[in-house]
N, C-alpha and C positions, 0 to 999 in steps of 0.2 A: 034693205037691211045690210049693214057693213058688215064682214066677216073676217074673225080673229086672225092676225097676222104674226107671225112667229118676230122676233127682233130680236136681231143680235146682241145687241147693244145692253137688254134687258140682266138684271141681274140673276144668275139661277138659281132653280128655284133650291128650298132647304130638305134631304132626304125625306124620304119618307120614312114613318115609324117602324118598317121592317125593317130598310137597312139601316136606320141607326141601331135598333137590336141588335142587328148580325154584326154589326162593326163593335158595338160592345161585350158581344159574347165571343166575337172573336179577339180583342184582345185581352179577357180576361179566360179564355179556355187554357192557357197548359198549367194555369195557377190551379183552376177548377177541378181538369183532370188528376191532376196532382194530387190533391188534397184528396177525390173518392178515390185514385191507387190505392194512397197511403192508408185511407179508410177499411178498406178490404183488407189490404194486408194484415192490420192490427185486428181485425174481425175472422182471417183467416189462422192467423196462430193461435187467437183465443180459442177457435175450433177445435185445434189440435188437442187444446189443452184441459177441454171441457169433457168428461169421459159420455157424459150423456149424446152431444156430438160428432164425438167423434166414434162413435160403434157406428153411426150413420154411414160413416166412409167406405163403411167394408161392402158395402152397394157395387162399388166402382174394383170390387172384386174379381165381380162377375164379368169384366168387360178387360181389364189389366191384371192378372192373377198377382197378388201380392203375397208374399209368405204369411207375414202376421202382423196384426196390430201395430204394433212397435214402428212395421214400416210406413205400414198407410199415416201414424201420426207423424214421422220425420217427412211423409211428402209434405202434406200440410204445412209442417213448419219451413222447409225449404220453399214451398210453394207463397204463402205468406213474406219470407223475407225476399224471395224476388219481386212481391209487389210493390214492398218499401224500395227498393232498392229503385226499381224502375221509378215509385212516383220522384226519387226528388231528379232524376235525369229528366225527367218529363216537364217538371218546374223549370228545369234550364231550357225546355226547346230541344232539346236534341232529337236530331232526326232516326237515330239509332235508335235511340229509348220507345220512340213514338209506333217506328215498326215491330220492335219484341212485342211493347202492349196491343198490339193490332193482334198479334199472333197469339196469344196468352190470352186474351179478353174472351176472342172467336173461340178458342177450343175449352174455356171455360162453359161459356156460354152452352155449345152442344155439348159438356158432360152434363151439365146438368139435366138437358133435355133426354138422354140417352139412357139415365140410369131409370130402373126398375122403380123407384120412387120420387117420378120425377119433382123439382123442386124449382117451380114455376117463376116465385120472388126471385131468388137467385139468380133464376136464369133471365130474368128483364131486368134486373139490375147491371148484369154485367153485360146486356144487349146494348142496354143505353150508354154504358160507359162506350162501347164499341164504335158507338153510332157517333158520339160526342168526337171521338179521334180519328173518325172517316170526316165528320164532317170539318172539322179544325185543322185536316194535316197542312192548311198553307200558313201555319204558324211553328209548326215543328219542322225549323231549315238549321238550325245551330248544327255546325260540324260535330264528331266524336275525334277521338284523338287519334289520329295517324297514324304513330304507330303504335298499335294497340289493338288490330284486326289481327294481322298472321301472326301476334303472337300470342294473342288467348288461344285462336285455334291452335296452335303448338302447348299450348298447357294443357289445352281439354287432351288434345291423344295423348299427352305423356302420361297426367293421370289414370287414361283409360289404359293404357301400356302397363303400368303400375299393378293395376289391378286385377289385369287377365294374370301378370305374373305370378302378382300373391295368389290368385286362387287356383293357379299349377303348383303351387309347392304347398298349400294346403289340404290338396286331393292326395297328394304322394306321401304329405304326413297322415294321414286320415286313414290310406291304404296300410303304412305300416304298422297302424295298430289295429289292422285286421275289421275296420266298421265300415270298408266297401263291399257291396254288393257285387261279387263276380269278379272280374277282372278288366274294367275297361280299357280301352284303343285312347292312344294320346288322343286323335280327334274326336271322341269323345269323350277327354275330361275339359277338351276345351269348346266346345261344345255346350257342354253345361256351366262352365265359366261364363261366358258370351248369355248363355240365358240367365243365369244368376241375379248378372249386374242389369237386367231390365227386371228382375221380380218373379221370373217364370222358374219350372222346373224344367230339369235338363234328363240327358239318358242316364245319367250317373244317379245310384239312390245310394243316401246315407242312413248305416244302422240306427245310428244315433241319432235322435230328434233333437238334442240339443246340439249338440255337433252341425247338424243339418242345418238349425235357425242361428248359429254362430256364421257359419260360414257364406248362407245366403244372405242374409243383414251385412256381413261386411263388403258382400260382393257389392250390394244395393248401396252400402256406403261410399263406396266408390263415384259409383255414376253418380249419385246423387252431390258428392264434394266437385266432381267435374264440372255439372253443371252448373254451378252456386259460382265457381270460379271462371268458367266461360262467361256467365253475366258479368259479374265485376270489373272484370278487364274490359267487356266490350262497351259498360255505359259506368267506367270509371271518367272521372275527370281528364279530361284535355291535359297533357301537361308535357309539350315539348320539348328534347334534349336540348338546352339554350348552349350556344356555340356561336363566339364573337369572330366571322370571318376574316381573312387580316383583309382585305380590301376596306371592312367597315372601321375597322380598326385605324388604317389610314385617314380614314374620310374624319372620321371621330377624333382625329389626331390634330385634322387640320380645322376643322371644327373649335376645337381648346386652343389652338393657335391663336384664334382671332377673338373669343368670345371667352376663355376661360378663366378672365378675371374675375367674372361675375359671382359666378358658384363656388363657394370654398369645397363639393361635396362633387364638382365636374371630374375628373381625373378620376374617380371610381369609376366612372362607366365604362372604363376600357379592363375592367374585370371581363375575362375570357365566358366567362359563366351565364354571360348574359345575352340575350338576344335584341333585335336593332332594329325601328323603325326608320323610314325617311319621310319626313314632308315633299308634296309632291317638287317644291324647288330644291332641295337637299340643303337647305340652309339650315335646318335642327333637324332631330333627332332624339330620340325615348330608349330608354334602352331597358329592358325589362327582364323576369322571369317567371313560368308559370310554377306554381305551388299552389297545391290543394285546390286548383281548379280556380286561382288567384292570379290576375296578371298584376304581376307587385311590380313598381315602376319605384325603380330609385332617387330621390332628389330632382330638382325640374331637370326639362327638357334640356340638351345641349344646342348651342346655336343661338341668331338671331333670335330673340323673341318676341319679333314683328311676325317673324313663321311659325311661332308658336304651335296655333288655332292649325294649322294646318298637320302639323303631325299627332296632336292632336284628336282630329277628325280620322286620322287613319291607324289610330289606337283605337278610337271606338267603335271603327271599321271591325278591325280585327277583334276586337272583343264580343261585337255581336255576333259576328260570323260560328265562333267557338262558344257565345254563353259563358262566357268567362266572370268572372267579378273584377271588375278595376279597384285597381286602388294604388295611391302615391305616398310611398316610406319619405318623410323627410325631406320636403318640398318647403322652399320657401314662403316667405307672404305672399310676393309677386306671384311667384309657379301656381300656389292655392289659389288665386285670384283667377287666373287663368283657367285655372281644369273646373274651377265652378262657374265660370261664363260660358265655357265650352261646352262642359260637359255634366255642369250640374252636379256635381260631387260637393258633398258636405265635407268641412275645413275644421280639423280640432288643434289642437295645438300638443304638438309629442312632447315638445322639451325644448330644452336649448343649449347650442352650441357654445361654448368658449371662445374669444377671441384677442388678442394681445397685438395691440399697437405696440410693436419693437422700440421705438422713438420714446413712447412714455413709459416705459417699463423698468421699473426701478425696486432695487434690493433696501432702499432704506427707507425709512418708517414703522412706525408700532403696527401697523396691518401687516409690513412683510417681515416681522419677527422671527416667525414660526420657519418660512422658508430660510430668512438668512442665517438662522443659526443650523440649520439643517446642511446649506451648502458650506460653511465654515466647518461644521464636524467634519464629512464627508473630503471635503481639499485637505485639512489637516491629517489624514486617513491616507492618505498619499494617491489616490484618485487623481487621474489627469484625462481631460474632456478633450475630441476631437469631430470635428465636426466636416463634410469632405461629399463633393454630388460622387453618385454613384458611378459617373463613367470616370473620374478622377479613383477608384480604387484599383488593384492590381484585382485580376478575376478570382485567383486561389487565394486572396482574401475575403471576397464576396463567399466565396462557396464555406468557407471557415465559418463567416457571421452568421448565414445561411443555417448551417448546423448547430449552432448556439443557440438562437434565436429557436430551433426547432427541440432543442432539449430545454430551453426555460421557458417554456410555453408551461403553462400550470393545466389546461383544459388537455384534452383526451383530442379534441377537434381544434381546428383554426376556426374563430367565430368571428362573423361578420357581414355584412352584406352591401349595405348602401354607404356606411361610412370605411369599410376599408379592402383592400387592393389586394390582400391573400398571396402577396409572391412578391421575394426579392431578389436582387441582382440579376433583372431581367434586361440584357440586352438593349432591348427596347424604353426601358426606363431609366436612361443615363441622369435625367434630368432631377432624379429623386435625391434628396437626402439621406444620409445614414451617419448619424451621431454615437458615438461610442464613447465609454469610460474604463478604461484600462486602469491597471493597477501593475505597476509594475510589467509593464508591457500586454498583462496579460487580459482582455475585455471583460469586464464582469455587469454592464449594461449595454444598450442598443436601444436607439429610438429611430425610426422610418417616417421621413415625410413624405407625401406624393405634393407635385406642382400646384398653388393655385393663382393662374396666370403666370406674370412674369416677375409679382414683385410678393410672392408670398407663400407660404406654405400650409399643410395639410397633417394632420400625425394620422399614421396611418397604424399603425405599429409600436408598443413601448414596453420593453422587453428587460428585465436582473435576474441575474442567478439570484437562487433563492436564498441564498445563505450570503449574500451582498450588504452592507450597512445600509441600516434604515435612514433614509433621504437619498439615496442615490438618485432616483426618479426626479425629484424636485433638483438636483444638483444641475442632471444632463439639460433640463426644460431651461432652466437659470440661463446655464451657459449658452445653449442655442439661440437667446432672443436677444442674449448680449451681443453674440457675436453675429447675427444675425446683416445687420448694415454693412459690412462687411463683404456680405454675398448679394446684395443690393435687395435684400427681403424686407419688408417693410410693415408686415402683419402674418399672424400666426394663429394658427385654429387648433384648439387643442381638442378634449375626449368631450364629446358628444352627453350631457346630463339629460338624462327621461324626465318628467313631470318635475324640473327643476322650481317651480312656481310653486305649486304646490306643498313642496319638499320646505321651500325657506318660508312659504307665508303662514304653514301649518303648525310652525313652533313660536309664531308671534303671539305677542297677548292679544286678546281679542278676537281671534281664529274662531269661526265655528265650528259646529260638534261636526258637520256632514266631511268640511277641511279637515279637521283633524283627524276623523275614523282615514278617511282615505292618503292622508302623510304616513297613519298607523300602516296599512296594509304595504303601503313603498317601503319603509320600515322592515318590514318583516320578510320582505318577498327579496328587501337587500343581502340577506342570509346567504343567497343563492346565485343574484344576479347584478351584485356591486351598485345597485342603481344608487347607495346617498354615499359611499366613497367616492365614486366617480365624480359625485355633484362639487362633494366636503375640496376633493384635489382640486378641480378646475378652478372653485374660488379663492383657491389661495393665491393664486396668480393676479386677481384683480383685473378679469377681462370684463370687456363687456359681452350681452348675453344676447345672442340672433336667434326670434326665436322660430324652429322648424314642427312642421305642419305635417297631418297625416292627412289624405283626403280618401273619401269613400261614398257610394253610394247613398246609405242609409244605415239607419240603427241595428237593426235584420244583419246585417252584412258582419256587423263587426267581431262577432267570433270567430270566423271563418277567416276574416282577413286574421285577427290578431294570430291564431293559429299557422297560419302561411308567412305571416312575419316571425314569427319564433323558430320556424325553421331555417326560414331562409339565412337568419342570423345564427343560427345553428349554437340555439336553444335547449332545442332537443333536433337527436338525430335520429332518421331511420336507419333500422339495423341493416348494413348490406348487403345480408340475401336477402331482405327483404326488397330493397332497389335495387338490386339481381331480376328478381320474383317477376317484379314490378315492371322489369324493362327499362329503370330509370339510372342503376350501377353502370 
């Protein structure tokens, strides 16, 4: 009888049904976990908040002396919102996250066992969760953010520093209205500060039982805001000081040298704010910023985009590494084409660009009415247009514009991100334009273009005092595309329109109601953020319209990104102690 021989050759064989289980529960585990966190948490505040519940607590009395009621419900709620808070770091992977819940889970687990009525369900629920995160940790590798270790641990002491202080100057005001007990030793009013903020009593006694439950509840408040804020920082989102090194800056330079005709949107990347991939040939390059736990990627890649795929793969590199969300502000067709072969990113369409052929661009006709009577007013007004690259100005006029351009700024903040360049008469930027309308010598507009390649421009910037005759803007645009041939520029990108599609097909006859409701909402949200001015200007020009792309993940995503795009474009801003706070000022 012949006997079975192994062959190599043979195909092998298909898992077996354990490990396909294991390989499916393990990559669905930090979703799972996630979701029972968050389950508990929401389950542990209801506790707090249920009074039949929560008398329960006073169990864990007997084991941690609390002062009163009051406190054991604020553990529960503090204890509840570090669940939320851990599960959605645990949805990213984070390897941080994955150890606080290791450590939370475990000492759950034995309170429950430990208390006088013990509470069995409880304590296997939050076993299994334990066991679920022992046995899934080779899926929780996502970094935490860098820096963001020594400096939570420098907030938790300050706050702890805080609060030993207040409760020395509250014992000293307590003693001056005569409701201490005897006469304590500094070391023991501090002493019973130190016991206070864990919940215990100390050697110090207060006459006063209100005074007493004032004083120990704020002490408890304390430790308790420390620890709420040492979590936060340590499983806050990833979010890097982005910083354009001049080395990359170089590279990025000669990069647009060879390839910057492509992108009218290229010459932004070299905003200092942003941080810099390379493909492993250095032939492109991404240039990004983290927001809200978002790697926002401005307009396509720089460079060949033969090497697209390759930087890439080292975007996605770095985004798994960190758990980040991708996603691309204002990428063209081609660029969208690419990050969804690459990388599977869905493609919507933001809006569209303006753009003006210099060669076809003409002031006569019934369509440019509106503009040519606007630049006749305005020249008859005695306005005189000059147009000039920025290393052709004298510098103590750069620094003049500089200043101008910063008091007719109408916003509080310079806003911007992927469409504009936030700094003028910089050194490094000879090659830019700077258009001016003077009056009598004296400037009363400003328009900024950055490079696009060698035969075209970018507005980066478009700037009137505000007390300036109405068309000046359309005067300086006029004259630049006039004069434009001139400085051998041959096409011109003007302001960036959002859901310009929308905006024009939503006032046609025939529009549906879902089209119209959503023209309506652009509409109304133009109040705020100029989305159908900006659209109304750019068509008076008669460009034609390139249209730019937003890419992302999935549907799930798109708050979070939209949220990280309205900062970045600085939308809304955080307040500065608060990116003090934050570590991010």
């Amino acid at each position: 009888m012949s006997t079975a021989t192994s062959n190599p050759g043979a195909p092998a064989q298909a898992p077996g049904r354990l490990a396909r289980f294991r390989a499916g529960y393990l990559a669905r585990a930090p979703r799972l976990i996630a979701a029972i966190s968050f389950a508990l948490g929401v389950l542990t505040m209801l506790e707090a908040a249920w009074p039949r519940e929560r008398r329960r607590i006073h169990g864990v009395t007997r084991i941690i002396p609390v002062p009163a009621s009051a406190a054991a419900t604020a553990v529960l709620v503090v204890s509840g919102f570090l669940l939320l808070r851990v599960a959605v770091s645990l949805r990213k992977r984070k390897r941080r996250a994955w150890r606080f819940a290791v450590g939370l889970t475990g000492v759950l687990t034995v309170a429950h066992l430990v208390r006088e009525e013990r509470l069995y369900v409880q304590a296997a629920v939050t076993l299994a969760l334990l066991v679920m995160l022992v046995t899934a940790r080779s899926r929780f590798t996502a970094k935490s953010d860098p820096y963001s270790r020594w400096f939570a641990v420098r907030v938790f002491l300050q706050v702890l520093l805080a609060g030993v202080v207040t409760g020395m100057v509250m014992l000293y005001a307590i003693e001056r209205s005569h409701r201490l007990v005897g006469n304590p030793s500094f070391g023991e009013r501090l002493r019973e500060v130190l016991y206070a903020m864990v919940g215990a009593d100390g050697p110090v006694t207060i006459r006063s039982e209100r005074l007493s439950d004032i004083f120990h509840g704020s002490m408890l408040a304390f430790t308790l805001a420390a620890v709420v804020l040492l979590a936060l920082l340590l499983l806050r989102p990833s979010e890097p000081i982005a910083n354009l090194s001049t080395d990359d800056e170089v590279r990025l330079r000669a990069l647009l040298n060879k390839h910057g005709d492509r992108d009218s949107l290229g010459y932004f990347a070299l905003r200092r704010d942003k941080s810099v991939l390379w493909s492993p040939t250095g032939k492109a390059a991404i240039t990004y910023r983290v927001v809200q736990g978002v790697a926002l990627v401005s307009g396509d890649p720089i460079g060949d985009p033969e090497a697209w795929p390759g930087v890439i793969a080292e975007y996605r590199k770095l985004v798994d590494e960190y758990a980040w969300t991708p996603a691309v502000m204002g990428c063209s067709e081609l660029g969208a084409t690419i990050f969804k072969r690459e990388y599977g990113l869905t493609a919507l369409a933001l809006g569209d660009e303006a753009i003006v052929e210099c060669q076809d661009f003409t002031l006569e006709g019934r369509a440019m009415r509106g503009v040519r009577q606007a630049c006749t007013r305005v020249a008859r007004a005695g306005f005189e247009f000059q147009m000039r690259r920025a290393e052709d100005i004298d510098p103590a006029e750069l620094v003049e514009l500089r200043r101008l351009s910063e008091a007719w700024r109408v916003d509080t903040v310079e806003r911007g991100y992927s469409m504009a360049l936030s700094r003028l008469g910089d050194p490094l930027d000879g090659k830019c334009v700077v258009a001016t309308a003077t009056k009598q010598g004296v400037p009363h507009g400003l328009l900024h273009f950055v490079p696009w390649g060698c035969d075209g421009l970018s507005l980066d910037l478009m700037r009137r005092e505000r007390s300036a005759d109405n068309g000046l803007n359309e005067f300086m645009i006029s004259e630049l595309i006039r004069q434009c041939p001139e400085f051998g520029i041959r096409r011109v990108s003007l302001n960036f329109a959002v859901f310009r599609d929308a905006l024009e097909r939503g006032e046609k006859i025939g529009a549906g109601p879902i089209l119209r409701a959503w023209r309506w909402v652009l509409i109304f949200a133009s109040r705020w953020w100029q989305i159908e001015s900006l659209f109304r200007f750019n068509a008076k020009f008669r460009p034609y319209w390139e249209t730019r792309y937003i890419s992302f993940p999935g549907p799930r995503d798109v708050p979070r990104i939209a949220v990280a795009a309205m900062e970045a474009e600085a939308f809304f801003v955080r307040p500065h102690r608060l990116k003090r706070m934050l570590g991010r000022g």
